[in-house]
C-alpha positions as a printed Julia matrix, in Angstrom:
118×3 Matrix{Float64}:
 -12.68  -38.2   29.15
 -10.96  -35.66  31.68
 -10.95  -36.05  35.43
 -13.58  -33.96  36.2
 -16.45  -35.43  33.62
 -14.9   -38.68  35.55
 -16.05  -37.45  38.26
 -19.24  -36.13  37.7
 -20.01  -39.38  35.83
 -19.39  -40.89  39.38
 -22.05  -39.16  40.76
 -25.96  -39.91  41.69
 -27.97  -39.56  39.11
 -29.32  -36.38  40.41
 -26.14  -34.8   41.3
 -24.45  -35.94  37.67
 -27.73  -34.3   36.0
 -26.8   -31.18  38.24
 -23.02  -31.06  37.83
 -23.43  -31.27  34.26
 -25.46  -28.87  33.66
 -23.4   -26.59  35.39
 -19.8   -28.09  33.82
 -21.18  -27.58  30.28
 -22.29  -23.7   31.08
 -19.03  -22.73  32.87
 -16.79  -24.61  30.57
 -18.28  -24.61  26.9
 -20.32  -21.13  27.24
 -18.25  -19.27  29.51
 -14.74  -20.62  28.97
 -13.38  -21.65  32.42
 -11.12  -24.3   33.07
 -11.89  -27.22  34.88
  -9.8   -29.93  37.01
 -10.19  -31.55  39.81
  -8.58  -29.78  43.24
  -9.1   -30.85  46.57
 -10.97  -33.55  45.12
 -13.34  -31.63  43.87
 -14.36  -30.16  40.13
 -13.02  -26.47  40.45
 -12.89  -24.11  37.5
 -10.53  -21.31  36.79
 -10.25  -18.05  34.5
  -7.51  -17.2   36.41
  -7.07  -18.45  39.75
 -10.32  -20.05  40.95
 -13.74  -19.5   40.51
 -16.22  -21.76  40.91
 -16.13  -25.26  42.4
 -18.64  -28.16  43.62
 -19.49  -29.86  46.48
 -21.92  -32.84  47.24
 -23.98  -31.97  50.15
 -23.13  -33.66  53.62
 -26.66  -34.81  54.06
 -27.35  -35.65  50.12
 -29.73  -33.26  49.35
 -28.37  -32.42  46.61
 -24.45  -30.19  45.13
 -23.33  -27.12  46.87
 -22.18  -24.43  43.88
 -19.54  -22.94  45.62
 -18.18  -19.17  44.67
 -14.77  -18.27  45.54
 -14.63  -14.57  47.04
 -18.12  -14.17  47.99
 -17.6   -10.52  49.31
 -16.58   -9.25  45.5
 -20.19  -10.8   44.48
 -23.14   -8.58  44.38
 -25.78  -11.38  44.99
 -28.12   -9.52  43.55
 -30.94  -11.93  43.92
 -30.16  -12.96  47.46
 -29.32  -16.55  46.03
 -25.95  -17.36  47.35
 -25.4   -18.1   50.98
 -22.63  -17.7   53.48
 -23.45  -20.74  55.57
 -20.89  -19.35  58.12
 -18.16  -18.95  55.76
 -16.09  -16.31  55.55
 -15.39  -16.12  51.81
 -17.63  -18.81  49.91
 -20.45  -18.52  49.13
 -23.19  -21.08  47.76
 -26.34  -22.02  46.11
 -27.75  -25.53  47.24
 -28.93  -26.92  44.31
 -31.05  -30.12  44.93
 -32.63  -31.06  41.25
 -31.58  -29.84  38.17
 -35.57  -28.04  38.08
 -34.52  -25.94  41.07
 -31.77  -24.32  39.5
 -32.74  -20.7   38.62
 -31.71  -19.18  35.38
 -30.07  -15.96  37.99
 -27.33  -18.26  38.08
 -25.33  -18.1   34.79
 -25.27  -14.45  35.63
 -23.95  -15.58  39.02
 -21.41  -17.79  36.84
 -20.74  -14.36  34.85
 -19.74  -12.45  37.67
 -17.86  -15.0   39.12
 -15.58  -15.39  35.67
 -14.88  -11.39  35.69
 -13.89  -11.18  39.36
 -12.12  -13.99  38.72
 -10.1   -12.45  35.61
  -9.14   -9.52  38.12
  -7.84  -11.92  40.4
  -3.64  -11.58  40.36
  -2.27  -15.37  39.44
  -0.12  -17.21  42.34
């Protein structure tokens, strides 16, 4: 088992069913990488991507998108919350996740591939 399914296997039920979901889609569909920065399950093409966050109150995992401004958040789904460069969808159940998402996840992996490598 690598750090990261560690991780999510160390979460609330809810959040484990949510982090998952989202792991297996970004990893075995789309092809990230994943490890574990800042504490946190963060996933790569090329220099970061995507990572998640368990909500301060507990409502639920924060899917965090590196360089928000090169998204076209086409649905209005991702929010700012009064970042300056992430963005994020709030998702509290694994029932309220919409299927706009692994487009979201898309996107995310081709800005991501543009990205220059530190």
């Amino acid at each position: 088992m690598n750090p990261v399914e560690a991780y999510i296997l160390k979460q609330p039920k809810s959040n484990q069913e949510i982090m998952s979901f989202c792991h297996d889609i970004l990893v075995n569909q789309l092809g990230f990488s994943a490890a574990i920065k800042w504490g946190l399950p963060y996933y790569t093409g090329n220099k970061g991507a995507v990572y998640f966050n368990r909500d301060k109150n507990g409502e639920g995992v924060h899917i965090c998108f590196m360089r928000g401004k090169k998204l076209s958040n086409f649905d209005g789904l991702l929010q700012w919350h009064g970042r300056k460069l992430v963005v994020s969808y709030l998702a509290t159940s694994l029932e309220t996740i919409p299927e706009s998402l692994i487009q979201h996840f898309e996107e995310a992996l081709e800005v991501d591939k543009k990205s220059v490598k530190i």
